[in-house]
N, C-alpha and C positions, 0 to 999 in steps of 0.2 A: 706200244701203240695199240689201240681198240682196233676189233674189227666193225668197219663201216659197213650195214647193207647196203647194196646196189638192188636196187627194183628191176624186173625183167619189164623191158618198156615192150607191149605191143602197142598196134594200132589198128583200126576199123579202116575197114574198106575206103570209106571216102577220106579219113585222114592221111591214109597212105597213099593215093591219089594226089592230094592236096600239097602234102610233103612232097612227093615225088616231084612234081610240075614246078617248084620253086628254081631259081638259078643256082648256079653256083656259089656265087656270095649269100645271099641269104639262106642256103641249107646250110652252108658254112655253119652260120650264125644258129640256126635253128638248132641243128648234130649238136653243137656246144650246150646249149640251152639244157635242153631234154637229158645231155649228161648232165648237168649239175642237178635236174629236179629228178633224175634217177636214185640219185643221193637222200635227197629229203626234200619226199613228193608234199610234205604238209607243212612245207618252209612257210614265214608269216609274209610271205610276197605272194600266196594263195589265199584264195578264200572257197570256202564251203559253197554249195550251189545246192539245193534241195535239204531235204530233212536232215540226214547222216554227215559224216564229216568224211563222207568217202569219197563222194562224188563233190569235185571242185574244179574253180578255172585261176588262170594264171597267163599273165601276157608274161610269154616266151622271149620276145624281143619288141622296140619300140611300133612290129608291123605285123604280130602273130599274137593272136589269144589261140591258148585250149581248154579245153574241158575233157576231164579225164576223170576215169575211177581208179582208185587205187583198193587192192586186195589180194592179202595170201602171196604176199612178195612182188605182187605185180602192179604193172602200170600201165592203162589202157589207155590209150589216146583217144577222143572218141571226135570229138570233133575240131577242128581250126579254125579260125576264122583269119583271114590273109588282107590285109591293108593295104593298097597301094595308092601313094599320093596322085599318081596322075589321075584319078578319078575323085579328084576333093569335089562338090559344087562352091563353097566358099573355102578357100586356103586360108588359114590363119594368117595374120602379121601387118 
């Protein structure tokens, strides 16, 4: 068996904020997430965000986008963005 890196995941101030304030089930969902792109931050379920292929974003779950840099074994969270349907102004359907 290969050895897999694992990315040391931090996070910025307000992402940890933002993470923090989620419920249960959705950090559930989130903690899961963020392990598997700890694995392989530059999976093709990302894309690139500015000039480098460092900094990119990726929807975490069907209700969480991030943007993150990745470098030097690390994984910065930097920002989230958090979805929630009670505040649709038109709901799909």
């Amino acid at each position: 068996m290969t050895h897999q890196e694992i990315y040391d995941v931090l996070y910025t101030e307000s992402a940890g904020r933002d993470r923090d304030r989620l419920d249960p089930s959705r950090r559930a969902s989130f903690d899961k997430a963020v392990e598997i792109l700890a694995r392989d931050p530059y999976t093709e379920l990302s894309r690139p965000i500015g000039a480098g292929e460092q900094d990119r974003e990726i929807r975490l779950t069907s209700q969480i986008v991030a943007e993150y840099m990745v470098s030097r074994g690390r994984l910065l969270l930097v920002v989230l963005r958090i979805f929630d349907d009670t505040d649709i102004l038109l709901p799909e359907g």
